[in-house]
C-alpha positions in Angstrom: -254.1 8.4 -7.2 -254.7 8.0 -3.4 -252.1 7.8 -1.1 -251.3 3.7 0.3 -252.0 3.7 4.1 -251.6 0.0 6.2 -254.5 -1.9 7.0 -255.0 -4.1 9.6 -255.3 -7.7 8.8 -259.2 -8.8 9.4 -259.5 -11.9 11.2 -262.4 -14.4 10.7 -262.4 -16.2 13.7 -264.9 -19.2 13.1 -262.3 -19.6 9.6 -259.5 -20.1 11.7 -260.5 -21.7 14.7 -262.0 -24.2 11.6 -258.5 -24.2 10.1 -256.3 -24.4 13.6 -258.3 -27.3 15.4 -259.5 -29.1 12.8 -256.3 -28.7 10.1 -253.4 -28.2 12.4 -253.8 -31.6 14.2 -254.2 -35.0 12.3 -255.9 -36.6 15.5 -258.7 -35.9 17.5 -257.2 -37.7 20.6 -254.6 -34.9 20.8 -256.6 -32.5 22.1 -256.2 -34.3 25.1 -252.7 -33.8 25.0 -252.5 -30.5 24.4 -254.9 -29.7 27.2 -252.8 -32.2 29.6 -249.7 -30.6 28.4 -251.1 -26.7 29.1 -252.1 -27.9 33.0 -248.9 -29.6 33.2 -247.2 -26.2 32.3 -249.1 -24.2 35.0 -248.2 -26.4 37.7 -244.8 -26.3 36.3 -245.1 -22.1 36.8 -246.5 -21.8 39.9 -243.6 -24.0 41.3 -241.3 -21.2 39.8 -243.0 -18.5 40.4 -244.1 -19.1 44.0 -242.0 -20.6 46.9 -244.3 -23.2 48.7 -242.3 -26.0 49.6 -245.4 -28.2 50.7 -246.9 -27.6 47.1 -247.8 -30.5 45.5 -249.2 -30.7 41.6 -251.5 -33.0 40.0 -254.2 -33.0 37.6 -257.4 -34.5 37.7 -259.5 -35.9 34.6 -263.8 -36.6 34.9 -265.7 -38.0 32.6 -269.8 -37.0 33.1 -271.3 -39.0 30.4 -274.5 -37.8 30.9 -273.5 -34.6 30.7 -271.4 -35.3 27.6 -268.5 -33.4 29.4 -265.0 -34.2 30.3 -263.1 -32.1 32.7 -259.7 -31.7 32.6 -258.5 -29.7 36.0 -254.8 -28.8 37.4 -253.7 -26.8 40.6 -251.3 -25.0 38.8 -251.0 -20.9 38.8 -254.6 -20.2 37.3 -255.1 -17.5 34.7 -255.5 -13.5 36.2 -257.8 -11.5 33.7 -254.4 -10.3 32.5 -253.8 -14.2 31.5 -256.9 -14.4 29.8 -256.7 -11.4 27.8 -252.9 -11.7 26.5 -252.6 -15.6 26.3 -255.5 -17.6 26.7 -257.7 -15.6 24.4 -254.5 -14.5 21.9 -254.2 -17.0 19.2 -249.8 -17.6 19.0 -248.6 -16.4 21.8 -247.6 -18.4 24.7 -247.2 -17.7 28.2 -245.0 -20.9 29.0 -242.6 -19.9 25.5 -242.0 -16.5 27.0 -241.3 -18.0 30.5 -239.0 -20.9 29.1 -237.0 -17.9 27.7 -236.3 -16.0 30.5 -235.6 -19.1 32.5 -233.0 -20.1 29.7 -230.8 -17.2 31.3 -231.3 -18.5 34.4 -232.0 -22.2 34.9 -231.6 -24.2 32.2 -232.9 -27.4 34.0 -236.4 -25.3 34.9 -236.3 -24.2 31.5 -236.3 -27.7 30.0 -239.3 -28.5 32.1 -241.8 -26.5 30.1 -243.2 -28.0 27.6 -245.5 -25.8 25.5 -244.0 -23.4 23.0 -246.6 -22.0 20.0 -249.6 -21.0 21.8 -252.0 -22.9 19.3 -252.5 -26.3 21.9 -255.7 -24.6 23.7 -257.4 -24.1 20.2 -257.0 -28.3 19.8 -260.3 -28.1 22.8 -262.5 -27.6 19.7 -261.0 -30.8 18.1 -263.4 -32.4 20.2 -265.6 -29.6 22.0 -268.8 -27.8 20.9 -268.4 -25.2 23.9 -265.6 -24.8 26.0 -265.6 -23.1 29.7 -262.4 -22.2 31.5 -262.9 -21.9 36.0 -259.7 -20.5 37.0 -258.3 -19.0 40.0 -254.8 -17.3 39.4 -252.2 -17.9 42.2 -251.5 -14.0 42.6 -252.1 -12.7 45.7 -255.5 -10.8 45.9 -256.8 -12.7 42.5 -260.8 -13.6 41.9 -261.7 -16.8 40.2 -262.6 -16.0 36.7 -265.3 -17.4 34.2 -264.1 -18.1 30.6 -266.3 -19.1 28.0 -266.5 -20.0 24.3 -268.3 -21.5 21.5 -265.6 -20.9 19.1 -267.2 -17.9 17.0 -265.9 -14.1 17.1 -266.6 -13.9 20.9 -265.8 -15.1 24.1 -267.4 -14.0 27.9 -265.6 -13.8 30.8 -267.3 -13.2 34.1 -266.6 -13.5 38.1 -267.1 -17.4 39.4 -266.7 -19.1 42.2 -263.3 -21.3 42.8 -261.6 -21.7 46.6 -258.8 -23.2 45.6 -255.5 -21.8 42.9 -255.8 -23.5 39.6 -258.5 -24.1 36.6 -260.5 -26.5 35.5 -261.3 -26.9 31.7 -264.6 -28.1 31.0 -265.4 -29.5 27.5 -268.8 -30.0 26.1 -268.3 -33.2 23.7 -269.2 -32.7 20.0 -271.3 -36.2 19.3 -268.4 -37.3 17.0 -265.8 -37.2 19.3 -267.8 -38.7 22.2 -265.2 -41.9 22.1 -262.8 -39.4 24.5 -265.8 -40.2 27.1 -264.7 -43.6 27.4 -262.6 -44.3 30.8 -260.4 -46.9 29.2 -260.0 -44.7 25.7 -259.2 -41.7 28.6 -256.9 -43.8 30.1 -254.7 -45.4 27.1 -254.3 -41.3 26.2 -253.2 -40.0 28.9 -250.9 -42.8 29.2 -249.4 -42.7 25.9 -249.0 -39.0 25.9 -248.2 -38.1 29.3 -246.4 -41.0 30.8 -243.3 -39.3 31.7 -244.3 -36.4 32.9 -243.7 -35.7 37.0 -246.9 -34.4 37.7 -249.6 -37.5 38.9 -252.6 -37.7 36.6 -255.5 -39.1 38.0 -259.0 -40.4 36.5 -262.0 -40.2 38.0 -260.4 -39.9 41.6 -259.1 -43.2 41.2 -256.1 -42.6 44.1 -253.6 -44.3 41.4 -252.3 -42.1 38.9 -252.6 -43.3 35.3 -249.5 -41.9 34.3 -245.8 -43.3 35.8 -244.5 -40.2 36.6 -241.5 -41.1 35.7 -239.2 -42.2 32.8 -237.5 -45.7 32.9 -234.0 -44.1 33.2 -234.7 -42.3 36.4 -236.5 -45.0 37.8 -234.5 -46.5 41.0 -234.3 -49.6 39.4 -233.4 -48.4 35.4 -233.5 -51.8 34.3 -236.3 -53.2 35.8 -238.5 -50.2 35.0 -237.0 -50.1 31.5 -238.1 -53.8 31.2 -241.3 -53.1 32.0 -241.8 -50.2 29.8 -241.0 -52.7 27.0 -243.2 -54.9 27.3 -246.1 -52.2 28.7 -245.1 -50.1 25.4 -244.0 -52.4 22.9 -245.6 -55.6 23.6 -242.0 -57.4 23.8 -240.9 -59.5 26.0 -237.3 -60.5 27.1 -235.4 -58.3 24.7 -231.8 -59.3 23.8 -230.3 -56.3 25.5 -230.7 -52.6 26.3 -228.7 -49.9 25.1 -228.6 -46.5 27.5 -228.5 -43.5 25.8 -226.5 -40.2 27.4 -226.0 -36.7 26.6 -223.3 -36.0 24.4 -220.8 -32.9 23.4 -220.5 -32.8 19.8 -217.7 -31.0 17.9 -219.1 -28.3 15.7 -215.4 -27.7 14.4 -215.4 -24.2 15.8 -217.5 -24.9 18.8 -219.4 -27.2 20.8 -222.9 -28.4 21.7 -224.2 -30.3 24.0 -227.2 -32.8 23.0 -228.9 -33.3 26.1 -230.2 -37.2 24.7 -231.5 -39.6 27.7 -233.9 -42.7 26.7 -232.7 -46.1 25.5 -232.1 -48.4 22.6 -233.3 -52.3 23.0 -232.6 -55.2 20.3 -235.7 -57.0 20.2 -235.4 -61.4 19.8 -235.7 -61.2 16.1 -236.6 -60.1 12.8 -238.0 -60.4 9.1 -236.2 -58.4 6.4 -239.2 -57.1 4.7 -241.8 -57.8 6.9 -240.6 -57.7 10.6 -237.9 -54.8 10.4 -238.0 -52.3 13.1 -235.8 -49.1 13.4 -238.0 -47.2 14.9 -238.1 -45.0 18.2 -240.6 -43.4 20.5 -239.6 -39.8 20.8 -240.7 -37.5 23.6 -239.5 -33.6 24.1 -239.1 -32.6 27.7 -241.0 -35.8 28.8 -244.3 -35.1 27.0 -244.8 -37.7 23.7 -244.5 -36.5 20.3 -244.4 -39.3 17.9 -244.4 -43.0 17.4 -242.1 -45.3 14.7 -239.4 -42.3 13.9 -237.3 -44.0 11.2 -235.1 -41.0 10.5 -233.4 -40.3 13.7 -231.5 -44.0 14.0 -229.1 -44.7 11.0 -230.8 -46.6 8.3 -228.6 -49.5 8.6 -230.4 -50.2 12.4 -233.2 -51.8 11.6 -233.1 -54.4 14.3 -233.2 -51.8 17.0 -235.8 -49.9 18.7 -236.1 -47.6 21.8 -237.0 -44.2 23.3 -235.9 -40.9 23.2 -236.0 -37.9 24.8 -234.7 -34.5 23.9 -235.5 -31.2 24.5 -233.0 -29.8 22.2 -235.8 -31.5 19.4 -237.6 -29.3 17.8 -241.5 -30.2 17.4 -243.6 -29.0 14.6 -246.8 -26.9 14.9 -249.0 -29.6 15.7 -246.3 -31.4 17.8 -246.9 -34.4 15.9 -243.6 -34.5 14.0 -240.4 -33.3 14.0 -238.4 -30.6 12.3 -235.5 -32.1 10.1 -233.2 -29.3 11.2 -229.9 -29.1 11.9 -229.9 -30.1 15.7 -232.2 -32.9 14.2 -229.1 -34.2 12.4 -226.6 -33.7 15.1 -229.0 -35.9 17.4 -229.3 -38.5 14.7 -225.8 -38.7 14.9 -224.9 -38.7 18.2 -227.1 -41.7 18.7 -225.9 -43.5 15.8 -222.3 -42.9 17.4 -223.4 -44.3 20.6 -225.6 -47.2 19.4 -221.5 -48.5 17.1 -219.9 -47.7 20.5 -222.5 -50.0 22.3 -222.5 -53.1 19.6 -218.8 -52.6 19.7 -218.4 -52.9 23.4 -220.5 -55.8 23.3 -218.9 -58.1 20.9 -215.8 -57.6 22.6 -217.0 -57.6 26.2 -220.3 -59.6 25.8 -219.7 -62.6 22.8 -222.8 -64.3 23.7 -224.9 -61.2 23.9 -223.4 -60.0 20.2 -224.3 -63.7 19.0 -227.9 -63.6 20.0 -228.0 -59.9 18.4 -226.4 -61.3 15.0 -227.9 -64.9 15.0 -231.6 -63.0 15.4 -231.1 -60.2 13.1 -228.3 -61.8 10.7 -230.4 -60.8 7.8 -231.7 -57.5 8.1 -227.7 -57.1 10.0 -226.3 -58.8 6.4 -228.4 -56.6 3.8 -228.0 -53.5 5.4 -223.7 -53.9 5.9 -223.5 -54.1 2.2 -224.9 -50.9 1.9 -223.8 -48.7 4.5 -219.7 -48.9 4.1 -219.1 -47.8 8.4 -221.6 -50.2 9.2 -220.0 -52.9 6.9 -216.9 -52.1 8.7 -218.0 -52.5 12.4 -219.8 -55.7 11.4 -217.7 -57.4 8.8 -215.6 -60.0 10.8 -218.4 -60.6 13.1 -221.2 -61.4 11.5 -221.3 -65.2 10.6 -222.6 -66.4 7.0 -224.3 -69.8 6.4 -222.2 -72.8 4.8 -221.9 -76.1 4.3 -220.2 -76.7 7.6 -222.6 -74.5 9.3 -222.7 -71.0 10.3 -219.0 -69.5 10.1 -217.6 -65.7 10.3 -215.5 -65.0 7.1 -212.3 -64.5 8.9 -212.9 -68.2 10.2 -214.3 -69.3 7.1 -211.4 -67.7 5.2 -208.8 -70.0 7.0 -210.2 -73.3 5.3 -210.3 -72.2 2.3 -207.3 -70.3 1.8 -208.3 -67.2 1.1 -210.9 -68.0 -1.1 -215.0 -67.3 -1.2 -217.0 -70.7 -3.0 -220.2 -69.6 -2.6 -223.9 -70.4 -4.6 -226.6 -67.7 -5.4 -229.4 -70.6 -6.0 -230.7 -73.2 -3.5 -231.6 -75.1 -6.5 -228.3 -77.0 -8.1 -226.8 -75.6 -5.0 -226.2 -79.1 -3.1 -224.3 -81.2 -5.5 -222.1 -77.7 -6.0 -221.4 -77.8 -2.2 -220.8 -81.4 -2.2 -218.3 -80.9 -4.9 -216.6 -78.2 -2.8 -216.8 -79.7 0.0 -215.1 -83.3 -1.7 -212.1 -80.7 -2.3 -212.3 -79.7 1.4 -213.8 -76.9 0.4 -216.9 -75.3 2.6 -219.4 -73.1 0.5 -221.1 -70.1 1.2 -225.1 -70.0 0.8 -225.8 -67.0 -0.9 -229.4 -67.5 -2.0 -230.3 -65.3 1.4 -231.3 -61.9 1.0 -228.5 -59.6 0.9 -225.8 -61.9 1.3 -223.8 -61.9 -2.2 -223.7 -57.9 -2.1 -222.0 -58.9 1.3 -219.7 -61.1 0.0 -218.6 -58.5 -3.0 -218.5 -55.8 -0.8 -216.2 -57.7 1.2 -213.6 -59.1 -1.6 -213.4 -55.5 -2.3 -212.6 -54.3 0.9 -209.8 -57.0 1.2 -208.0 -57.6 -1.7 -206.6 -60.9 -1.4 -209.7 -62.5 -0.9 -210.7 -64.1 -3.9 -214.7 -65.1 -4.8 -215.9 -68.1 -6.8 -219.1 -68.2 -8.0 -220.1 -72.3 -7.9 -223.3 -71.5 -9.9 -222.6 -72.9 -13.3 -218.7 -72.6 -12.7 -218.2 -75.6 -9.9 -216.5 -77.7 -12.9 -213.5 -75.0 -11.9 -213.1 -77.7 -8.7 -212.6 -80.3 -11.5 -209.6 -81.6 -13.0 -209.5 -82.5 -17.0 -208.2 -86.2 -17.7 -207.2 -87.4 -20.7 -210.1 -88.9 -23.0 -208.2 -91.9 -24.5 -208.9 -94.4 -22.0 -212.6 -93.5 -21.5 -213.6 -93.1 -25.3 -215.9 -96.3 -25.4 -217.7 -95.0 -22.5 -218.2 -91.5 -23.9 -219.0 -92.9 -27.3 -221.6 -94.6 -25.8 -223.0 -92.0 -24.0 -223.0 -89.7 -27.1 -225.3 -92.7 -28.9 -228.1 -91.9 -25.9 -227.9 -88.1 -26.9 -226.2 -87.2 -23.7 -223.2 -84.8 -23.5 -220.5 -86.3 -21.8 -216.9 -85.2 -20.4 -214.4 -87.1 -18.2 -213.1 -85.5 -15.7 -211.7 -85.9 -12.2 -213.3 -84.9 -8.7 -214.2 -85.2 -5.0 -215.8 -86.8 -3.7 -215.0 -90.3 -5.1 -218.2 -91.9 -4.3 -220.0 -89.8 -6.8 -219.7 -91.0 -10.1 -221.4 -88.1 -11.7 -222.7 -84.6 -11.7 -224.8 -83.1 -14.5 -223.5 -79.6 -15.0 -225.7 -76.8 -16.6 -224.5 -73.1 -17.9 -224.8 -70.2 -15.7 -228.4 -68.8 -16.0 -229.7 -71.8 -17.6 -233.1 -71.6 -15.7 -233.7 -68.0 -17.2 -232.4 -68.3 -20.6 -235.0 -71.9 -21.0 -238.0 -69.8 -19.2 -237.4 -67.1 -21.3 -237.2 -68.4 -24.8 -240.1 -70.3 -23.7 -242.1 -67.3 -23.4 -240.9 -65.6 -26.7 -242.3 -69.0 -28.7 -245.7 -69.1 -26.8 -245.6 -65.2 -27.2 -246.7 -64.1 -23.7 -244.9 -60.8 -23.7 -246.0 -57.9 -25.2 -244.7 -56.6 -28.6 -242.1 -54.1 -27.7 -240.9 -55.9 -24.6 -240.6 -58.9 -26.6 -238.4 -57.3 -29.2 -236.5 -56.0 -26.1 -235.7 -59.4 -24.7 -234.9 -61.2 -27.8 -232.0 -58.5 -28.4 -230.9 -59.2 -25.0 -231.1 -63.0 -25.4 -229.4 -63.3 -28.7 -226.8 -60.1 -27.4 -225.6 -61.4 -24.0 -227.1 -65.1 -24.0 -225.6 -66.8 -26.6 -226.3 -70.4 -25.2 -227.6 -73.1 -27.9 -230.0 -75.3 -27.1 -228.3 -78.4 -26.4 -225.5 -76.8 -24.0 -228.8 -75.8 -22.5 -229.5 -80.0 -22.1 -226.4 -79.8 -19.4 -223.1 -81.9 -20.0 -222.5 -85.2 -17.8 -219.2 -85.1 -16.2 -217.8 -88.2 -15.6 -215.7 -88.8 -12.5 -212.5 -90.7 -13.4 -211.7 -91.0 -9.9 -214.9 -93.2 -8.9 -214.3 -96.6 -9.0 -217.5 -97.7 -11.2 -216.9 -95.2 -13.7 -213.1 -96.6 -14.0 -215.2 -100.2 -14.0 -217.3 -98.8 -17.2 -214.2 -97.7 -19.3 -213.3 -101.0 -19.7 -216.7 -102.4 -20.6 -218.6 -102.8 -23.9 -222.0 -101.3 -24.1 -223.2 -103.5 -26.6 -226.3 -105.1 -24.5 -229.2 -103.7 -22.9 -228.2 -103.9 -19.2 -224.9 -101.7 -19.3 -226.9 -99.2 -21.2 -229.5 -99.3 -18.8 -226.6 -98.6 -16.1 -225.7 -95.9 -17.9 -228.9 -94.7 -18.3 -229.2 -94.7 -14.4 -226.3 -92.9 -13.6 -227.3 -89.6 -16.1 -230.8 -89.4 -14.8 -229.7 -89.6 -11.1 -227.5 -86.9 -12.2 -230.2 -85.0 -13.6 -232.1 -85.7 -10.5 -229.4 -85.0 -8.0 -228.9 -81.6 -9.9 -232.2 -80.1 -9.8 -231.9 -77.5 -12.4 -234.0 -76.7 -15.5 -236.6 -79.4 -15.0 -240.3 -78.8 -15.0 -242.9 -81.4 -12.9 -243.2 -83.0 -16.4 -239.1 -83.5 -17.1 -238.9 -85.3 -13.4 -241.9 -87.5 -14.2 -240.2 -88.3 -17.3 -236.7 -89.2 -15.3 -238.4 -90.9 -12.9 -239.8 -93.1 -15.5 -236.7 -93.4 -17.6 -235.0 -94.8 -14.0 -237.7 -97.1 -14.1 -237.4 -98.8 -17.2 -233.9 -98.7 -16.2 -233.9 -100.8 -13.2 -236.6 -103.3 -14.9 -233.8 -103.4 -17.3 -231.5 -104.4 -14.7 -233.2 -107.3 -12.8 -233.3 -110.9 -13.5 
């Protein structure tokens, strides 16, 4: 058997540049950030490295359509054939990693400034590039500009060129499929989006403007103008409700601390859609250079009417820096700013009332569903956030003072009215529950506080009415009986009604469904499923089904009926009247063809009725 010896790993290099550029990244376009980033970087380390208090960085981007080229030049510290060898031509190591590090010991500030870290970005040129040359001049002392050039196979050249001034210019022959990055505008919008922050000017096409703003909103000399503007440059919003500053923050680790150095901002935009509109999303940048767009994770779920920025360096970007590593310092961010974002809200529904109410009255939905899920959210919000009634929009505390202590509230919007009109006959507001999110509110609520009581009106308003004896109404009941109505006498507020038609919880569902088991329109085993359900839980026959009249002893017409005969056609047609206005006035369990057939039963009624 022969001895094992190590072998070198054989590299393929056309395999993995293939894998690298064209696997690693999931967009074309950020090859341009990568090779923005990596000039960005060696300005960044020739202001370290060399004293020159009248340096000034920038980088300049060209577009030669004819040519098919785009250039992408800095006059940072330029590559020495040392450069070239160990970094620029060695596939994960980097140059600006290796510097960050040894500034870490030093200056953390300079540290932070760095932004590359794997020493995969310059391999995202053949994203969009057939060939790619490098000119560089390195800002050592004595140094020759150097020629680097590749075509992405095995090999690359490098040979002596001609360069005055310190720095290197990366010049990218366009593959035909990526020849969009040629547009100015395209150009532009990317440099923009991914290189906003960033202190170093970027300029296109020797345009004297930069594209770029150089600076964040939150070191701006005018934060909330420049954050403002950002908004509506960024996020297409105008005149949010209010911003929200983010800070860094020392967090308790139990047996230490850390610092999270967070900066950026939170804004509440004018409103939102549960379902459709919801935002809680941020625009996250690492040492001022973007990273990713919409990142749900790092704001607490319950925040989905707030957007905003962040940037931290303490982040930790995945290989592609497209995304970001769920780590642990992930979590203590996420946090941190959910920490500061209760703090803010807080401060301003105690110190600004008529901010808070814009925040609530535009968000109360998304606010509403998401408190009854999170319990420390529920318990910032829950005395704040207002509910809709029948006396308009009140808080529960303030709600809780009419009633008593008590929650009336309906879960349907249709047979919903004459149930707040009985409530409300009793003095009684009621709560409109048919909103999204709203009865897990109120339940989460009654449990919280125990003394608050909840009363469902759906199907159980006749609890707001009182029994009265049937002696004295019997004729009138009797009669109503003879028309195949179910009748009960009871007494009520208001007085002015007469009568409200009163129908058992979930009679809507339990109709629909037995209609579908007759005409058979569910399948077999789901069928079989249903009707155990039905005949288990919804043991409701068919006429209680038909709803049960109750009389209101307390309105002076029904008092004027008990003591009439309903021998002749016009007081039957009165009765008549009064049930199907019910049944109208109650909305429940008819179909288009049950309301025609009311409608004409009124009719015949009233005919009835005239001279």
């Amino acid at each position: 058997m022969e001895e094992q010896s190590k072998q070198p790993f054989k590299l393929h290099m056309p395999g993995l540049l293939k894998v690298l550029a064209e696997h690693l990244y999931s967009n074309k376009q950020v090859a341009i950030r990568e090779l923005i980033q990596n000039a960005h970087d060696s300005c960044m380390r020739r202001s370290v490295e060399e004293e020159n208090q009248f340096y000034r960085p920038r980088i300049d981007l060209a577009i030669d359509r004819a040519e098919r080229v785009l250039r992408i030049s800095d006059n940072g510290s330029g590559l020495s054939a040392e450069d070239i060898s160990d970094y620029l031509s060695t596939i994960g190591r980097s140059y600006t990693r290796e510097l960050r590090e040894m500034l870490s010991i030093l200056s953390q500030e300079e540290a932070y400034q760095l932004i590359g870290q794997f020493g995969f970005g310059f391999l995202s040129a053949f994203l969009i590039a057939e060939e790619v040359t490098v000119i560089t001049k390195s800002h050592q002392p004595g140094s020759e500009a150097l020629r680097w050039h590749s075509t992405g196979d095995e090999y690359y050249e490098v040979t002596p060129a001609t360069r005055r001034e310190v720095g290197s210019t990366i010049e990218l022959k366009i593959k035909p499929s990526a020849a969009f990055v040629l547009q100015p505008q395209l150009l532009q919008e990317s440099a923009r989006r991914f290189a906003d922050f960033l202190p170093i000017p970027i300029y296109l096409d020797g345009d004297p403007v930069p594209v770029n703003l150089t600076t964040p909103p939150w070191e701006a000399s005018d934060p909330q103008r420049a954050t403002l503007d950002y908004i509506e440059r960024a996020f297409n919003i105008e005149d949010p409700i209010c911003i929200l500053p983010l800070h860094e923050q020392v967090t308790d680790l139990g047996h230490d601390t850390v610092e999270l150095p967070i900066k950026g901002f939170l804004f509440v935009p004018p409103d939102s859609t549960v379902s459709v509109r919801e935002y809680g999303d941020v625009k996250v940048f690492i040492r001022k250079m973007f990273i990713c767009d919409d990142e749900r994770e790092l704001l607490p779920p319950w925040a989905r009417f707030v957007r905003g920025v962040i940037d931290c360096p303490a982040l930790q970007p995945t290989a592609s820096r497209e995304a970001l590593h769920q780590d642990e310092t992930y979590a203590l961010v996420r946090d941190a700013i959910e920490q500061q974002l209760i703090a803010l809200l807080r401060r301003l529904a105690r110190d600004e009332p008529d901010t808070w109410k814009q925040i609530v009255l535009g968000h109360s939905d998304i606010i509403t569903s998401w408190a009854a899920k999170n319990n420390d959210f529920f318990e910032q919000v829950a005395d704040l956030l207002p509910v809709r009634t029948s006396r308009g929009k009140l808080t529960l505390p303030d709600y809780l003072q009419l009633t008593g202590g008590t929650i009336y509230y309906t879960t349907r919007e249709l047979g919903s009215l004459q149930d707040k009109l009985l409530a409300e006959g009793h003095d009684v507001p009621v709560v409109e529950a048919a909103w999204f999110g709203v009865e897990p509110f109120l339940h989460r609520y009654a449990q919280r506080h125990l003394s608050v009581g909840l009363v469902p009106m759906d199907g159980d308003a006749k609890n707001l009415m009182r029994p009265v004896p049937e002696e004295s109404y019997q004729t009138l009941l009797d009669a109503y009986r003879e028309l195949g109505v179910r009748a009960k006498i009871v007494a009520f507020k208001p007085m002015e009604v007469p009568a409200m038609m009163i129908y058992p919880k979930n009679a809507d569902f339990i109709i629909e469904t037995r209609d579908a088991l007759e005409r058979d329109e569910l399948p077999g085993p789901l069928a079989g499923l249903v009707s155990d359900y039905m005949q288990n839980r919804m043991q409701v026959s068919a006429e209680e089904l038909k709803g049960t009249l109750y009389l209101n002893a307390s309105c002076p017409l029904i008092r004027q009926f008990s003591e009439m005969t309903f021998d002749d056609a016009k007081n039957k047609a009165a009765l008549t009247l009064i049930h199907q206005i019910a049944r109208l006035f109650a909305g429940r369990t008819l179909t288009p063809a049950d309301v025609a057939g009311a409608f004409r039963t009124t009719t015949t009624a009233i005919e009835e009725l005239l001279p």
